[in-house]
N, C-alpha and C positions, 0 to 999 in steps of 0.2 A: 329611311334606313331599312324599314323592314321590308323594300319594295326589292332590296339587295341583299335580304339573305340567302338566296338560291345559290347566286353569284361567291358569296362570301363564304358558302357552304362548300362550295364545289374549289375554292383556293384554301380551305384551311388541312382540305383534304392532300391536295395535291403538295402544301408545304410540308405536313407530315412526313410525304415521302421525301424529302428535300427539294423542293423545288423553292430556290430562294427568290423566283421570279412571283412565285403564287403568294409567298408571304407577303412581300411588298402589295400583293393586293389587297389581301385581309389587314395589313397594318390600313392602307389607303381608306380602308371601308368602317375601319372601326375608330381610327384617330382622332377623329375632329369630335363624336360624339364624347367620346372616353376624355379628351382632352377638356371637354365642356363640364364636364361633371367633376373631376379633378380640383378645375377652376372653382368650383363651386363650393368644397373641401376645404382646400388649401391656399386658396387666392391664387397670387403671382409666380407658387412655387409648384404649380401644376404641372409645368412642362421636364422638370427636374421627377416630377414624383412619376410621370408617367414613362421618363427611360427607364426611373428602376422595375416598373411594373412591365415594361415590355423583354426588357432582358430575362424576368421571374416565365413571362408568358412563350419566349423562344428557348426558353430551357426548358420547359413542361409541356413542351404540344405535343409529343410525342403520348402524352398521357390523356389528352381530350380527349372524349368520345360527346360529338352529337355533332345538331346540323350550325346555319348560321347563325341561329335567333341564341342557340346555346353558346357558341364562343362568344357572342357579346356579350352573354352574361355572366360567362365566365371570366371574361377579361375584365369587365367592371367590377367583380368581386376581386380579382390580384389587384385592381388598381384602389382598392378600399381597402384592403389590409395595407397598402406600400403608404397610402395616404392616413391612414390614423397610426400606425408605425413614424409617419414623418411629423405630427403632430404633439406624439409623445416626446421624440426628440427634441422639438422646438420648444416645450414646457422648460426642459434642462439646459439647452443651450440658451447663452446668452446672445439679445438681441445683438444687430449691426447698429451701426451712428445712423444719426439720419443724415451727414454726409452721404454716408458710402449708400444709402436708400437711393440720395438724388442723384448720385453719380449711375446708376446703374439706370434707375429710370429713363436718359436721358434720351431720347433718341437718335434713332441711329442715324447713319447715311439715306437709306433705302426706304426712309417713312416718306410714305405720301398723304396728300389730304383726303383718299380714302380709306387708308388704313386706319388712320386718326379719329375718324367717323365711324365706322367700325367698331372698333378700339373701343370708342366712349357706349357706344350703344350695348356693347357685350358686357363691358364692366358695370353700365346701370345695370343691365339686365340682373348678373349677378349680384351686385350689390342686393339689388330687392328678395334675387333667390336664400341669399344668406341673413338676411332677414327673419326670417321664417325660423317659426321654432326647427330644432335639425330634425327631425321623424320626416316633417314635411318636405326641407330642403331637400332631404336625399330621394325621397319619391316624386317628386317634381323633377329634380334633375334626370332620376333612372330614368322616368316614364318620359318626359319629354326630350331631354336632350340625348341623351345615349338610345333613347327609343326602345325601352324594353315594354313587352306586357308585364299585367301583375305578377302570374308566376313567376315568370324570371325575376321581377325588381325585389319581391319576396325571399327567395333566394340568395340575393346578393346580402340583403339585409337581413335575414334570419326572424322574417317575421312573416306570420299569415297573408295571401296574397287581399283576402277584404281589406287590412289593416291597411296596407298599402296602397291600396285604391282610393279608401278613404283619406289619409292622410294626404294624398296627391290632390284629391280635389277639394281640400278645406285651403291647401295650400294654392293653389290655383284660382281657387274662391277670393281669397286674400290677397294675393296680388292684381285680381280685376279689380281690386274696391283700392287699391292703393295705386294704380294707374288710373282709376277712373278721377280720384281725390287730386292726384296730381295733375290733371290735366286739367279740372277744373281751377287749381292754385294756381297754373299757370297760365288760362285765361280771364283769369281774376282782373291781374294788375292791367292787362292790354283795353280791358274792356273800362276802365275807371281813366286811364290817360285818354281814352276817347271821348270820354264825357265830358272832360276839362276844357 
């Protein structure tokens, strides 16, 4: 990500002046991270949180000021107000059936057996990210998936950039001991039916 900030720097500029081509590059560049960390937020309603955080972000660009490393961390901070805003809503609203849950899950036409693979490997992942007391989930997700340094991930969070470093890597710490745990649980059983 941050091998592409020059690039993201030089299209967040260009969309300023309208160039709706240069946006679609800064959306391309900042997406998949912002969408990872959403996910990590909100679950499944990440992709809902993140149009309303991008309509917040192409109404206000006219107001950034800095290079690439800052619109990512500026866009991860709209997309954490739009996501604890959809949070609070969700306290008030009443849930769906769990019909209408499996009905939506379902898959679609166009799933294939690698997206399915995919699919499960990102949802463990997060799974285990939300795990995590939230100080840590959310610096693990800045720092690793959206790819910010400390100041920035700091920033987003409204906390000292040590804090954040720290908390990333106790959280970081804690998930190698719980991958490491799991893999041992998982060649637990293979290694006792060999012995039989």
């Amino acid at each position: 990500m941050r091998a592409h900030d020059e690039e993201l720097g030089a299209a967040v500029a260009r969309a300023q002046q309208g160039d709706e081509a240069a946006f679609a590059v800064a959306y391309r560049l900042v997406q998949p991270g912002l969408l990872g960390y959403l996910r990590g937020l909100v679950g499944n309603d990440a992709e809902d949180v993140a149009s309303d955080a991008w309509l917040d972000i192409a109404r206000d660009l006219g107001r950034f000021k800095g290079d690439g490393a800052g619109f990512r961390g500026w866009t991860a901070t709209i997309a954490r107000h739009r996501a604890l805003d959809h949070l609070r809503r969700q306290r008030v609203r009443p849930r769906s059936s769990a019909l209408e849950q499996d009905v939506l899950e379902l898959p679609g036409p166009q799933s294939t057996h690698d997206q399915a693979l995919e699919a499960m490997s990102t949802e463990r992942a997060l799974e285990l990210v939300q795990g995590l007391p939230r100080d840590q989930a959310e610096a693990v997700l800045l720092r690793v998936v959206v790819g910010l340094d400390g100041p920035a991930a700091a920033r987003v969070l409204g906390k000292r950039p040590g804090a954040v470093r720290t908390a990333a890597y106790r959280g970081l710490k804690r998930l190698a001991g719980q991958l490491g745990a799991a893999s041992v649980t998982d060649e637990a059983p293979r290694t006792l039916g060999e012995s039989t």
